[in-house]
C-alpha positions in Angstrom: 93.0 110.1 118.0 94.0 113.7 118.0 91.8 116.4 116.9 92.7 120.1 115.6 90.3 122.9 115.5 91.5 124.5 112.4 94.3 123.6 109.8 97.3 125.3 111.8 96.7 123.2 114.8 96.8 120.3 112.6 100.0 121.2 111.4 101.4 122.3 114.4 100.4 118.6 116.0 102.3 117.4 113.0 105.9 119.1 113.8 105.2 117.5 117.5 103.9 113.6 116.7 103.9 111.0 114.4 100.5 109.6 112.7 99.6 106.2 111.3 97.2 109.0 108.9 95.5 111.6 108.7 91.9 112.8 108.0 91.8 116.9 106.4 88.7 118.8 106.2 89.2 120.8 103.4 87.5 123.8 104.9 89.0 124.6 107.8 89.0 128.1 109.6 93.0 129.7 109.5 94.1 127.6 107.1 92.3 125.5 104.2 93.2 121.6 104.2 95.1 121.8 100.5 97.7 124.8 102.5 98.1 122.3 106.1 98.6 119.3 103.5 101.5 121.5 101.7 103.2 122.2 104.6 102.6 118.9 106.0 104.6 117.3 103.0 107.3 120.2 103.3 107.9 118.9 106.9 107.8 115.3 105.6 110.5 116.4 102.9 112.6 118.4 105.1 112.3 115.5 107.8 113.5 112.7 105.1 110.3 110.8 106.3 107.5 108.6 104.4 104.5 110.5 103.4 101.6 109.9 106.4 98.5 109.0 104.1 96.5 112.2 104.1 92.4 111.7 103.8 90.6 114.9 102.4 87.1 115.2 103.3 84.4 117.2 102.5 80.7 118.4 102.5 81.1 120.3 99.7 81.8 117.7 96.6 82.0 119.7 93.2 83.7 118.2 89.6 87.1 118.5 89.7 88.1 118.5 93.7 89.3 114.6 94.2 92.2 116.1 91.7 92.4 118.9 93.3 93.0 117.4 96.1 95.4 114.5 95.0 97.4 117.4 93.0 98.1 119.0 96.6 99.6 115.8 98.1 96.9 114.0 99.3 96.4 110.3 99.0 92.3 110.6 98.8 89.3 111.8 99.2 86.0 111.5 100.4 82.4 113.1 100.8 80.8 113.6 103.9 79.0 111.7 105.5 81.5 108.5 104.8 80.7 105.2 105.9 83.5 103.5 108.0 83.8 101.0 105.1 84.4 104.0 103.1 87.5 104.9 105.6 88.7 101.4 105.5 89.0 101.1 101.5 90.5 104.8 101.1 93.2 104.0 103.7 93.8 100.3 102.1 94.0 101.5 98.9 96.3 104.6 99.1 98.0 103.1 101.5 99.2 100.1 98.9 99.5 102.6 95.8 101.5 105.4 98.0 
């Protein structure tokens, strides 16, 4: 497991490693989790590589965000605080439809 402080470090981990997925806090000091996940799939395009599943969460559910969120490239979405069941069937379930 690798943890960023903010959205840039996440990104910049990103250029440097591979992940099996990742989990994005949409709010995120620097940069917001919808802007790291836009230039996460830039790098992914410009790289010729599969999309890494991308896992929005967030305190802060309102009407409207899961599309939101799956508009700006990422595979799903879930409210804090998520059970690890909750982890498990986002990741199986994106991962099969991706």
């Amino acid at each position: 497991m690798t943890l960023a402080s903010n959205g840039r470090k996440g990104v910049e981990w990103f250029e440097r490693e591979a992940f099996d997925a990742v989990l994005m806090d949409w709010q995120m000091p620097e940069m917001d989790g919808i802007e790291a996940t836009g230039l996460i799939r830039a790098l992914e395009r410009k790289r010729g590589t599969a999309r890494t599943p991308i896992i929005t969460v967030t305190a802060h559910a309102m009407a409207g965000d899961r599309d939101t969120c799956i508009a700006a490239g990422m595979n799903d979405y879930l409210v804090k605080p998520y059970s690890q069941d909750d982890l498990i069937a986002a990741r199986r379930h994106r991962t099969r439809s991706a």
